[in-house]
Every structure is written in C-alpha cells, then in structure tokens.
N, C-alpha and C positions, 0 to 999 in steps of 0.2 A: 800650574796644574796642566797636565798634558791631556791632551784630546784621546776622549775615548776611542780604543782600539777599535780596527774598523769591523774587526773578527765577532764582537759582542752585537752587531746586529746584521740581520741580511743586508746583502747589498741590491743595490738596484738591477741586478743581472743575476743576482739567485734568489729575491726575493721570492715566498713561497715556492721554490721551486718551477718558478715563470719565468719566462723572457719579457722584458721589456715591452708596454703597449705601444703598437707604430701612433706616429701622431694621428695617423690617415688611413680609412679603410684600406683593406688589401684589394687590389685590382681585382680578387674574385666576388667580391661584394656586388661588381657590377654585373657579372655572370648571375648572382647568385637574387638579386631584383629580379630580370632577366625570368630564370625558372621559377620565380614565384608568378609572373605575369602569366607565361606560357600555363602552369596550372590551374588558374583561376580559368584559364581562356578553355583549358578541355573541359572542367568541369562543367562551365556558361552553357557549351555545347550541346548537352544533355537537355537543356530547356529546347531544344530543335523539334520533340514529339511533342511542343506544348504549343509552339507558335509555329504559324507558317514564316515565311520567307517574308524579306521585305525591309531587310536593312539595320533591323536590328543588333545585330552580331558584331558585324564590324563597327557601327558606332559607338554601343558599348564598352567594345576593347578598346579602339580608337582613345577614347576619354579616362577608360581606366590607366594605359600607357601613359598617356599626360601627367596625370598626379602623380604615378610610380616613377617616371623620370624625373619628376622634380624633386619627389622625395630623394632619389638615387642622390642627385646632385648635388642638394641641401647637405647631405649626408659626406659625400665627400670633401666638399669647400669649407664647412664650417668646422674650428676647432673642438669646440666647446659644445656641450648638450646637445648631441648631435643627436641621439634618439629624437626630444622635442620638437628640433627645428625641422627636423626631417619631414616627421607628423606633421606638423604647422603647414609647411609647403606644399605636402601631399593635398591636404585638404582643401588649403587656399584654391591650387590648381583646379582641384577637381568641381570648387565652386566653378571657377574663373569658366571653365570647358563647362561645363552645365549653363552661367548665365549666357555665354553668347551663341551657344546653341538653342535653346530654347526661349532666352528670353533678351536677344540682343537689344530691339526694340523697345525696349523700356526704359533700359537704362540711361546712364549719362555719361560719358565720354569711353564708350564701348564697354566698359568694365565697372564701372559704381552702379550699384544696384539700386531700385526705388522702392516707395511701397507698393507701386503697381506690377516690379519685378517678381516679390514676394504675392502680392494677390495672384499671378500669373501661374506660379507654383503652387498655389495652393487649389486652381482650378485642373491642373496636372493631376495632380494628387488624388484628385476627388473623380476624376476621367477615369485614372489607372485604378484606382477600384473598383468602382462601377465596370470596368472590362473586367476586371478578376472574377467578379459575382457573376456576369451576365454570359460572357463567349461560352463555345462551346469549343473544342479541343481535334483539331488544332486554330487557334486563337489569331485573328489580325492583329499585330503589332502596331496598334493607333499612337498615338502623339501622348496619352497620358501614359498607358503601360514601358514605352520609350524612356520617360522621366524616369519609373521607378525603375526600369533595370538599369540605365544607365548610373543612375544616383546611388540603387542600392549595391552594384557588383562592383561602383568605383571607390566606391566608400568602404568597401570589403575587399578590396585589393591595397590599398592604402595601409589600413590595418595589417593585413598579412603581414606587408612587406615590412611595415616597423616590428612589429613580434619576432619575425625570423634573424633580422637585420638587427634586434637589439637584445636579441636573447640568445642563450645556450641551450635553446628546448625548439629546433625546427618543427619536430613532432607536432604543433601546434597548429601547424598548415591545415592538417588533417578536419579542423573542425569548422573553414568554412566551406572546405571541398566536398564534405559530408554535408553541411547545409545546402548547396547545391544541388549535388544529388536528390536530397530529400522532396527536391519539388514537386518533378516528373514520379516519383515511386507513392507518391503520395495520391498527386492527381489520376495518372493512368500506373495502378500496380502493374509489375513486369515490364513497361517498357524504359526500363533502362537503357538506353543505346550502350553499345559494348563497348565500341571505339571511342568513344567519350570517357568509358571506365579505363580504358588498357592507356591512352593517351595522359590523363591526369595522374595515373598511375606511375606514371614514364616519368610524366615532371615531377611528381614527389618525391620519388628517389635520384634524382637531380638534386632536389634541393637536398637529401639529404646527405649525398657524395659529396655538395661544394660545403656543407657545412659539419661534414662529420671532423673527429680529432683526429690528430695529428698520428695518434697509436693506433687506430682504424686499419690499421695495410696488414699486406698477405691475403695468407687462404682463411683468415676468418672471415674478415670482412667480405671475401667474396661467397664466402659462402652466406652469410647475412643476406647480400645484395640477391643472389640466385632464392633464396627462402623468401623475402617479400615480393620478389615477383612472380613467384609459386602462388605466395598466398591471395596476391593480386585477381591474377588469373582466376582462382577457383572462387575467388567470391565473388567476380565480375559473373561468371555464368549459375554459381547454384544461387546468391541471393536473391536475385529479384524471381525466383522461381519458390521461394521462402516465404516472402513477403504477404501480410494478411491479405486478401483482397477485398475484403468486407469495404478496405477505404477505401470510398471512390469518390470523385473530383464532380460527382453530382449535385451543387450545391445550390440550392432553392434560387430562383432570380429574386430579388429582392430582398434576401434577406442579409445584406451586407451592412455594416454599423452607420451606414449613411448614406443610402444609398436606397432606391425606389424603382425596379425598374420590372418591366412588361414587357412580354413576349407579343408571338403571334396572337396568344387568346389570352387575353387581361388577367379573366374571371378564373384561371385556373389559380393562382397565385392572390389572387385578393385577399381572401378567407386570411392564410398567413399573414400579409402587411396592417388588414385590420388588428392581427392581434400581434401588433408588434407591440414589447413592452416599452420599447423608447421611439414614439413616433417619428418623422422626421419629415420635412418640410420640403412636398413636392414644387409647389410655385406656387406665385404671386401675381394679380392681377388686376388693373382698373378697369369698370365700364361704367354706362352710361344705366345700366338695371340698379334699381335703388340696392333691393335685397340682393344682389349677385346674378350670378348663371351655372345655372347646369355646364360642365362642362364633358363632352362624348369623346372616348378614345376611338370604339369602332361597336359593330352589330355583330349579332350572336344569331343564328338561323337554323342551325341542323342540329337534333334533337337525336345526336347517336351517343352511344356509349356514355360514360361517365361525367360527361358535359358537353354543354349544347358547343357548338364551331360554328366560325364563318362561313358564310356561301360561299362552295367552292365555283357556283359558273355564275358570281356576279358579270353586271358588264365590265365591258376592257375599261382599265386607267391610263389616264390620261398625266401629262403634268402640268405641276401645281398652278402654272401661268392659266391654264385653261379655263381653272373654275370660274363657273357664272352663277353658281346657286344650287340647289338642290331644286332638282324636277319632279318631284314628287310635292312641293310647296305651290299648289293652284290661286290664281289671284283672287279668287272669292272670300280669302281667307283674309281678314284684316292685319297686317303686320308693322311693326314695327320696327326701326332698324337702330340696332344698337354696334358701338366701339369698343373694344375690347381688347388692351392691350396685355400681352399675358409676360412673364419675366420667368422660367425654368429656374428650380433652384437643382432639388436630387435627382429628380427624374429622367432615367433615361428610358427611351420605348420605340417601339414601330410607330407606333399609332401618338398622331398630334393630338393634344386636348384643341378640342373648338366647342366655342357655344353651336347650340343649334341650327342649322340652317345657314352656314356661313355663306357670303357671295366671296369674298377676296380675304385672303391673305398677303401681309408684305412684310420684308423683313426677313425672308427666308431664303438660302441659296437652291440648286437645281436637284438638291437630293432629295426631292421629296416626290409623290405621285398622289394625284386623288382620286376617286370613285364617286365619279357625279351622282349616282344615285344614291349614297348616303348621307348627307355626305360626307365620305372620313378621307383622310390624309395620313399616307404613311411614307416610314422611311422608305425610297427605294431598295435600299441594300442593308439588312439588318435592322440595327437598334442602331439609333442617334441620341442626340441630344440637341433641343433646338434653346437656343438663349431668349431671346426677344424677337415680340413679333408681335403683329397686331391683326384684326380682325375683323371685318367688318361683317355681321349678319342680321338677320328677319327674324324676330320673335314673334312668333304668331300667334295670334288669337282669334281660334274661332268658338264661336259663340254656340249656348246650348240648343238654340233654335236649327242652329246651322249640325248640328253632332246628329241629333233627335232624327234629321230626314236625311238622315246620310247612310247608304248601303254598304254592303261588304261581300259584291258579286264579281268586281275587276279580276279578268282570267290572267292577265298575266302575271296574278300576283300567287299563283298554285304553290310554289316553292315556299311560300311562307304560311301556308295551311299545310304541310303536309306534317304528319304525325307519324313518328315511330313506332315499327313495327312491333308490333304485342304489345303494345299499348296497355298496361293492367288500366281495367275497368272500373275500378274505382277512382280514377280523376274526372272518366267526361259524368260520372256517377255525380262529383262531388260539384262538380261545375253546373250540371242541369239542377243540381238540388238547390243552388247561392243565386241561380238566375231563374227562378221559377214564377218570379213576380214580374221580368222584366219582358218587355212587349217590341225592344227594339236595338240593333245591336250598341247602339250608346248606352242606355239601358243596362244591358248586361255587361259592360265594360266595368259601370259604376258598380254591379251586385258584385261584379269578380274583385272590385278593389274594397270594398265593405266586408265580402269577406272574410278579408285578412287584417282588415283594420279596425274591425268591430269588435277584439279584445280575446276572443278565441284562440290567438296566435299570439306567442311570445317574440321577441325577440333577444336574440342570442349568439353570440358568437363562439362557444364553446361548444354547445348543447350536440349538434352537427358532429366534431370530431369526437366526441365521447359518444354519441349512439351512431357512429358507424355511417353515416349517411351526407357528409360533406360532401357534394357537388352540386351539378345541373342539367344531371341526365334525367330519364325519364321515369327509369325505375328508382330515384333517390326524389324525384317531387312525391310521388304514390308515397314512399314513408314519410315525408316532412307532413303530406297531410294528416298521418295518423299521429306522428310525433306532436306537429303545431309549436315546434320549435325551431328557430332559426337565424338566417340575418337576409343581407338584402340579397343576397343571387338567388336565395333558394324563392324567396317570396316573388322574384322576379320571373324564375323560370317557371314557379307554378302557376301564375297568373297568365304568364303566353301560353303555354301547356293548354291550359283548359279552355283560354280562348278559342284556341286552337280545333277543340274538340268541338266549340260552337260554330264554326268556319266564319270565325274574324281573322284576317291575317294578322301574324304580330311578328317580333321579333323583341330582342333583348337589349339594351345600348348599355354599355360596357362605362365608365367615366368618374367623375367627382363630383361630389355634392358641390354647393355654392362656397362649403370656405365659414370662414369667420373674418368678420369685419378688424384691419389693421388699425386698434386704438392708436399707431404713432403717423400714418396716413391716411387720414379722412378719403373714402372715395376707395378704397384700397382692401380686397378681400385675400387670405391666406387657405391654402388650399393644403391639407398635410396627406399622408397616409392612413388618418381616421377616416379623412373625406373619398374614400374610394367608395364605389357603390356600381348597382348595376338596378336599373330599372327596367317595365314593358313597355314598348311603345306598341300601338296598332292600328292597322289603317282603315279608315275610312274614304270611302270614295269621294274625289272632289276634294276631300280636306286635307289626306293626307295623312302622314304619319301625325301619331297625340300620344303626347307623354301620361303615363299614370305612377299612380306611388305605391305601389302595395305595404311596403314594409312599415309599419306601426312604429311609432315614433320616431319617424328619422326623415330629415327632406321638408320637402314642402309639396304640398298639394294643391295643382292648379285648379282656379276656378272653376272651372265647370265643371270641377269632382270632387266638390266638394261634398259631405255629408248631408247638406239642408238641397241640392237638387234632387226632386221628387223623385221617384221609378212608382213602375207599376199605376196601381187606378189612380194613385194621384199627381199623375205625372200628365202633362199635357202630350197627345200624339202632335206628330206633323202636319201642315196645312197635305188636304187632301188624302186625308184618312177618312172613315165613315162614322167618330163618331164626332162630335163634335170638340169645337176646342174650347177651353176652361172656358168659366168668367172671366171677362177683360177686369173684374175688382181682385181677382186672385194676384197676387203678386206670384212674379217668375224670376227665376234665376237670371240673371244675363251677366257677361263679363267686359270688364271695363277692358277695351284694347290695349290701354295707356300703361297697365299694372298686369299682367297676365301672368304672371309668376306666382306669386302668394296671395295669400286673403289681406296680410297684415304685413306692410313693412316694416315692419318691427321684429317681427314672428325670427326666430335664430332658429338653426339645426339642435337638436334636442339631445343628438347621440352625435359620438365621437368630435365634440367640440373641447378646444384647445387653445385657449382664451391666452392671449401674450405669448402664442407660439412662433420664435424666429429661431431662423435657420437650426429646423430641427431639433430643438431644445423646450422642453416644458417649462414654461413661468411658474413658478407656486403661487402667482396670488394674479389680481387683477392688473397689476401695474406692470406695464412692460418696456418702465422707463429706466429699469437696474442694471443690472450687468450685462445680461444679457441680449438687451437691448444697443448698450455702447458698443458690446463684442459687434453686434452687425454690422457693425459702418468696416466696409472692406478698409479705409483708409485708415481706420484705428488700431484694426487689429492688425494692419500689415505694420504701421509702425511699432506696436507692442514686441511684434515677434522680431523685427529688426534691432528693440533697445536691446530685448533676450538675448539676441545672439550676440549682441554688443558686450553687452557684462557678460557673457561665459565667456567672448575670447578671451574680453579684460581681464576677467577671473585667472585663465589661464596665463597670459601675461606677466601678471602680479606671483604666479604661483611659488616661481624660485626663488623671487627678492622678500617674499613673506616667509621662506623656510629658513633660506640665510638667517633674515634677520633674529628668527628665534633659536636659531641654534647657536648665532652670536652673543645673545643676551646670556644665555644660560651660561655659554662659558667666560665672559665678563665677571658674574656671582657668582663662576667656581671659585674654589679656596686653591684648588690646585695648582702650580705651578703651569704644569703639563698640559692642562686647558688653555692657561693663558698664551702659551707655544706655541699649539695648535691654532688657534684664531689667526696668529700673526702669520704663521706660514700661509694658513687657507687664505688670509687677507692678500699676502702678496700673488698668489697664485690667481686670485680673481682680478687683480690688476695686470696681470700678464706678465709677473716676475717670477724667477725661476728660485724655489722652495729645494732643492734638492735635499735630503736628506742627509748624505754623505758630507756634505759641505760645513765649513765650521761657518760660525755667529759672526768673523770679521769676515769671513769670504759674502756671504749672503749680505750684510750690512754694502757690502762697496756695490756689490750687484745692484742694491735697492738704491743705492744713492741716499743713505741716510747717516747720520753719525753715531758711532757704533756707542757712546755715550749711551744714546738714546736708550739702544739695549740693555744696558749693562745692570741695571737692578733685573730687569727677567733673568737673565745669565747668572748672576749669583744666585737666586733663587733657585734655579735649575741644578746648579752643582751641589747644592744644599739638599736639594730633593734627592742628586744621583749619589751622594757621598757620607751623607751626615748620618747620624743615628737613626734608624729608620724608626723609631720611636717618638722623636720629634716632627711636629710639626711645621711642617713649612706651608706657611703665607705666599701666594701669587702675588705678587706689588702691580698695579694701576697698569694697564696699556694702550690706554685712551691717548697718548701722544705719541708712543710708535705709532698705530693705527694712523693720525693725524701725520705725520711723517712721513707714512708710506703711500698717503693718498695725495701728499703734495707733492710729492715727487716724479706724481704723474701727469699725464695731458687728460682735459676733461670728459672726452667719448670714454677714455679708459675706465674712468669713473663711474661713469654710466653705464657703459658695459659690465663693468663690475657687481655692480646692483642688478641689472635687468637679467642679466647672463651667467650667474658666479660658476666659474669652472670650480672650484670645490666641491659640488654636490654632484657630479660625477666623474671627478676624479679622485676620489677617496681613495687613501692606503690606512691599510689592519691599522687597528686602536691599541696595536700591542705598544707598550713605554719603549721597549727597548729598538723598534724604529722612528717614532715620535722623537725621543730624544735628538739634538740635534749635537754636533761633533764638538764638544765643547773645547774653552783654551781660555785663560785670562785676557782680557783685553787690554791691559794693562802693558801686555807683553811689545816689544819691539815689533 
C-alpha cells in the first residue's frame, strides 16, 4: 500500500493557513517585555500625588525589571512551556529581589528564606496598612508601604508581561494600567497627573504596534494608531474632570481591618474603634499591679468646639532621655513603684501608652519627646509604632485624710479652670445641684462621680450617634445631661466640665482600661480596642493630679472613691476646721498604699471585655488554648504559611505531569486507533523526538531508535481505520511497549523532563484525523 498522498492533508507550511512556529521567540518579544515594563512605570507614576518623594519609584521599578527580565529570559532559553516557566521565574525573581531587599538578614545563605523571613513580611504588611489608614496625602513612603508597592506593582508587572507575551489579546494591558490609575482618582478625585496618562498612553500603543498582525499596514492602521491617540488625549483631560467627587481619600484613622491607630487627639476617633465590630488587639503587657494599670496616651484641656483639645501653650518638650518623673506627683503622697513592660501589637499613634506617673522609659530609640508635666510621650514626627519597651513609674496613693484638706487655689493652674465661652447654664446648674451636700473640694469630686454612677445615667455607645450629640464639646456635655446617655468621653468631659464650674482644675487623660488578664501568661494583661477609654483627672494642691471613674460600669474605681466614703454631715472635716472631728469609734475610710487600684483584685472590667482575645481575633468560649491561640506563636504561623506556599508551588509543579497523565489514560481506554497514534507521537515529542507529521512510520521508527516491528499492529490498525469499510470497527491494539521502547531509547533527564515538562500540551496541532493520521506504507516493504 502506498503512502497517503501528501495533497489529503496540510502540510507543515500551509497548515491552517500559517507559517511554521519559530522554535524561539522573535527578537521583538524582547522590545516587546521592554514596553510592557515602560507602561506599568508611566502608570506607577501617577501615585507621585499620593506620596512624597523618597525613593520609592525607582526601587519599585528597579525590582519589577528584575522579575520581567527573567521572565524575558526564561522565555527565550526554554523550549518547552515557555508561558509557565517564564511566570515561574518572573516570580521566583521577584521573591528573590523583595527577600534581600527587605529581608537579607533573616535568611540563610543570602537567598533561603526562614520563618522569621516570613514573620518580617508579615510586620511589612501590617506597617503598609496601618500607613494606608493613617497618612494624610501626600503620604511618607515608610519601609512597610515600600513592601506593598514594590511587591504589589512587581507582581503586576510579571503578570502583564506573561498575558501579553503569551496571548493574542495585548488589549489586556489595559486593565492593570487602569488599576493604577484608579488609585490617585479614587484618593484625590481630579488629580490625575496628565503626563503619567499621555506617557502610559504612548507605551500602550507600543505595545500594541510590536504586537499587532502582520495585515495591520497602510492607512488603516495608521489611521487606528492617530484615533487612539485622539482618544487618549481627550480622556486624559475631560475624565478626571468627570469623575464623582463625592469619593474622597478621607478615611477614618483607625478604621482599617487591623489596625488601631490615633491621631493628635485620641478622643475624636474613640467612639468608632469602640464600636468596631471586630475588635482588634492593641498591646500586651506585664507588671508588677496585681489587677493591671490604667494605661494614658495624652490630656485633653480646651473646652472649644466640638471637642475638648490639647493645651496649646503646655511647657516646651524635652527628649525622652530627660524624663525624671512627673512634677506635679509631691512626696507627701505615698507611692509605689511599679515595672511595666508593654509589647505593641496594632497600634500605631503619636502618643506612647504609659502607666501613670512614669520616671523612665527604655527600649526606645531618639524619636520620641516628652512633656514633663504630664506626663505623656509622643512621636516627634507623626504617628509611630513603638514595639517593646518598658517602664518604670509611681502609683500613687494618697489617702482620704490627705484629699479631705487639700485645696484647689494654685494660680498657675488658670488654664485648666477656664470654661468656654457661653457656657449654657444648665451644667454649672446640674453640678451645684450633685454637690449640694458637699462641704469640700474632695467632697464634690466624689458628688460629681455619684452623680453619674448612681444609676441615673446609661451607658451606651450607640445612643450619642443616634441622638445627635457624639462628642466632648460643651455644648454636646449640656445635652448628654438631659439625654443621661452615653459612653466613657462624654461622662468624662461632663464630670471636668462641671468641675470646672466649681473652680477644681481638671482635665481629661485620653488611654486604656487595664485589659483582661492573658489565661496563657500568668502576670500578662491584653489591652484590645474595647479597652479604649477616656477618664477626669483633677488637681488638688499638694497631691496632685487623682484619677476618678465616672462612667457606670466600666473601670475600676479607686479607693478613696469609692461609694461607702462619706460626703456631707457624715463625712469627717479636716484637722483644723471648727467643728469637731468624728468619734475616734467611727470607722473611716482610709487606703491601703500597697493596692491603690481597686477595692478587689479580683474585680475585672465589666464592659468591653474580650476573654481569649489574641491578635485581634475573638475567642467564642473561655479557652484560648484552640486555634487561635497556636495561630499566635509567630514561629508557627510563619512555618504554616511557608508549608502553604510549599504545596501551591508543588501544586503547580505537579500541574502538567497530572494533566499528561490523564489525558494519557483516557487515550490508553480509547477503542480508537487514532488515539492510540496520538499518544505515541505526543510521547515521542515529550521525550524530545521529532513527531512530524509529514513523515511515514519507518522514517519516525529509525528517528526513535525503535524497531519498526514494534509498530506494526498500530500500523495495520491505522490503515484499517484509513481504508476499510467505514462501517466496521476497528480496535486500537495495546501500546504499552511502544511507549516502553520509546522511553528506552532515551537518557534518564529526558525522562524526567518528559514527565515534569511534556512538550505536548503546548504544542498541540488541530485534532482534525486527516492531519493526525501519519503517512502510511507497509512495513513489510524493502
């Protein structure tokens, strides 16, 4: 039987109407990388109105180049699955330039990553948010926001560049170039920079000249090319003049999916983080306080507008080396000194949490300043984040004997009696009415916190933003007291407020409740976004600033305010008053120095407790020994997410030798002749032996190095399919030892490659019979 005519099927040079695939990309592929880098780089551009200056640009591109030249390269070297490998390399790289840029130091022989590589990333991560929520525009480009652009625009240049390089649809460019843009028109509407639009512009239609076809020439195409850069043009200046402005880049501090973070004034943003619906886990800290510490970010003093603010003409700061204490703490006062080491988890802020009355801090670098008279500590420049650090301060206790004879006529303290102008009259009203029993300003300190704690007063955190009255101005205390609804700022500014009206100085301290004790470290309190709060303090001469609690059930309230110290006629005066002092059988209040915190070391925070809260996440039950608890251990979850990425490479690795293998089974249990053909040629062509089509079953046999024997029942089977009654069926006979024949015939990497690598699944030609078939001939013949 003679070999079919070459005429009954295309040939390799007319097939569909194609030329020939080059083994090798074409030298414009590397142009054509090239324009896809330059447009990812105009569009990067455009984020210029979002950040200042400072390096970020170029290391960005820097890094994205990296991966796109390797993919370039991968792309041209490799035979086989060039798309895949390309990807592969692009990514590896862009690991490889991300670890020893940001995380050289971790690793192990410059380039094997650890799980403290991965924990390092994950503190990037959690930086470069916390700046997304918190800057204001235009933005410092810090060490985490760096991570995400570099990582996010090199990982989206990567991508391009295999879309464009492995498809017939360039078009496709368009939509991260358009994610790009969407930054800035999102954040600031209209300021699209132009030159970043006409630039991106420029390289899109680059990339679409090195990838247009071949029929693209003449006056169409140019007139094509003249129409999108028309159309370029006019949406660079009429869209961002289009765009809603309603969206603006005004986005709450603190309200980020993990994230905690405070401005110059706390108290304005509190209110929200209380009501976050998934709290999240500011810090962690041991001390030497059975039940915890108050812990203070900063003081609230001016009583204007819509909430109370800082003193603008505190005295000058100093830095942090400096602090020796708070000078407002007189040594009359019995104190105690407590250790305090504090561990940041979300939180980023100006203002350092410290317990009260610190003397030293250590642990901290030179970015910090303090205010001896409060004393607080803040970032010098911005919002920080401080990690660890410890504390040493005075827990003071002074005693009701010592409150009772203490005045409130010190002139230098005016600034913190002065009361805002128009004043409505029903606060110093409501304040003379709550202190009508009391005979001394400790006295009325206690009526002003009974007040509010005597059941008259809800607590609420919703109540505020449904009636209109959330804040800590003056005119919003005047309705909380007709409302009698609220949470801790308002009970806090109303209780200085009316102080205030009694000429006790006071002021506001801004901070965290004590926390919830950590059932997996003894000694160990947890401090979330519930534990925000804002209490009065106010001074007494001699003694100093004293903390009080107004807010009904939340906190803890120190001894000497507590509900059983007497006021009024049953309250003992001060030695040297005229009338007389109690019976020495009356028992009197007094406060043990040793415990000055609570009544009850036992006693827990009543509201916004969060029982097995780590990092951020709610427990459901008591036990916070579950998942959620292993998830903590940085070293477990940094290996977890190293297996992760282990098995998706592996995944990927495995991908093509799992597709082969089933698209080899199935054609194995085909009945078809024609399947069995196909397997055999696909087989040789993953072994690296040449399948031509055009070639008969002895030419291909000598090629493979196998004996054409071997063949020879496929071969009849095939001429039976191509000749016989097509009403008969033909049987595929066995080809488990061709197969065996063609894999002995080779060296073992080929083998392997063969499996790992099979050029068959992207070298596929049409599933038409009449190119499948291969050039048949008796083998019998001479």
């Amino acid at each position: 039987m003679t070999a079919l005519a070459p005429e009954m099927r295309p040939s390799a040079t007319s097939r569909a109407g194609r030329p020939p695939r080059s083994a090798r990309p074409a030298p414009t592929a590397w142009w054509l990388s090239v324009a896809v880098l330059v447009a990812i780089g105009a569009a990067l551009s455009s984020l210029s109105v979002l950040l200042a200056e400072g390096g970020w640009y170029g290391l960005t591109m820097i890094v994205s180049a990296i991966a796109v030249a390797a993919s370039a390269v991968v792309r041209r070297v490799v035979p086989v699955w060039r798309g895949f490998w390309a990807l592969t390399a692009g990514l590896v790289a862009l690991f490889v330039a991300v670890l020893v840029r940001f995380a050289l130091d971790t690793t192990v022989l410059l380039v094997v990553p650890t799980p403290e590589t991965f924990a390092r990333f994950s503190v990037l991560i959690r930086d470069g948010e916390l700046s997304i929520v918190e800057q204001a525009v235009p933005a410092i480009a810090d060490e985490g926001l760096r991570f995400l652009l570099v990582t996010g625009v090199g990982l989206l240049a990567v991508i391009a560049d295999a879309v464009v390089a492995g498809t017939r649809r360039p078009a496709l460019l368009a939509i991260p170039l358009l994610g790009l843009f969407a930054i800035p028109v999102i954040v600031v509407p209209g300021a699209l920079p132009l030159g970043s639009v006409l630039a991106t512009a420029a390289a899109f239609l680059v990339v679409l000249a090195l990838h247009r076809p071949a029929s693209s020439t003449g006056g169409a195409a140019t007139a094509r090319l003249a129409a999108a850069v028309g159309a370029v043009l006019v949406a660079a200046v009429v869209v961002p003049g289009l765009l809603p402005t309603a969206v603006t880049g005004d986005t709450p501090a603190g309200t980020g999916p993990a994230s905690l973070v405070t401005g110059v004034n706390p108290v304005i943003e509190l209110g929200d983080d209380l009501r976050r619906s998934n709290p999240v886990e500011a810090l962690r800290y041991s001390t030497d306080a059975e039940s915890g510490v108050y812990l203070t970010l900063s003081h609230l003093a001016v009583f204007e507008g819509q909430e109370v603010q800082p003193l603008d003409d505190a005295p000058g700061e100093e830095p942090l080396s400096t602090l020796e204490g708070p000078l407002w703490l007189p040594d009359s006062v019995e104190t105690r000194e407590l250790r305090t080491r504090i561990e940041v988890a979300s939180l980023r802020t100006q203002w350092l949490p410290l317990p009260s009355a610190p003397t030293t801090v250590a642990g901290l670098d030179d970015g910090w300043i303090v205010d001896p008279e409060g004393v607080t500590v803040r970032a010098a420049a911005g919002v920080s984040r401080a990690d660890v650090y410890t504390v040493v301060s005075l827990e003071a206790a002074p005693t009701t004997e010592q409150l009772r004879a203490a005045t409130v006529t010190e002139a230098e303290l005016a600034a913190y009696r002065q009361l805002p102008d128009a004043l409505d009259p029903s606060i110093q009203e409501a304040a003379l009415e709550a202190t009508a029993e009391a005979r001394t300003p400790y006295e009325q300190a206690l009526a002003l916190q009974r007040f509010f704690t005597g059941g008259a007063f809800q607590y609420s955190e919703d109540a505020p933003v449904e009636g209109g009255y959330d804040g800590t101005g003056a005119d919003i205390v005047a309705q909380f007291l007709v409302e009698r609804s609220g949470y801790c700022v308002h009970f806090s500014s109303a209780m200085a407020l009316m102080a205030r009206t009694l000429d006790i100085p006071s002021r506001i301290a801004v901070g965290f409740l004590p926390g919830v004790p950590n059932p997996q470290a003894p000694g160990q309190f947890i401090v979330s976004s519930d534990s925000l709060h804002a209490w009065p303090e106010l001074h007494f001469d001699g003694l100093g600033w004293v903390r009080f609690e107004p807010t009904p059930s939340l906190g803890t309230i120190p001894d000497y305010a507590l509900d059983e110290v007497p006021i009024g006629e049953d309250a003992p005066l001060p030695p040297g008053e005229d009338e007389p002092l109690p019976d020495p059988d009356t028992p009197t209040e007094s406060i043990d120095p040793v415990d000055p915190e609570v009544t009850d070391p036992g006693e827990e925070i009543t509201d916004g407790d969060i029982p097995g809260l780590v990092d951020g996440s709610v427990d459901g039950g008591d036990d916070a020994t579950g998942i959620a608890a292993v998830l903590a251990d940085p070293v477990i979850r940094s290996t977890l997410i190293v297996a992760a990425l282990v098995i998706v490479l592996g995944g990927l690795l495995v991908t093509p030798a799992v597709w082969r293998a089933v698209r080899r089974r199935r054609r194995m249990h085909a009945r078809d002749p024609l399947d069995a053909w196909r397997e055999v040629r696909d087989t040789a062509r993953d072994l690296g032996l040449p399948a031509e089509a055009t070639r008969t079953v002895r030419e291909l046999a000598v090629r493979w190095s196998v004996d054409v024997a071997v063949l020879a029942p496929l071969v009849t089977a095939l001429e039976a399919r191509a000749y016989d009654d097509p009403r008969r069926t033909v049987e595929a006979p066995p080809i488990d030892g061709v197969l065996a024949a063609l894999r002995a015939a080779r060296p073992w990497w080929r083998r392997v490659l063969a499996v790992m690598a099979p050029r068959s699944l992207t070298d596929r030609e049409p599933d038409d019979a009449r190119v499948a078939l291969p050039a048949l001939e008796r083998l019998s013949a001479p």
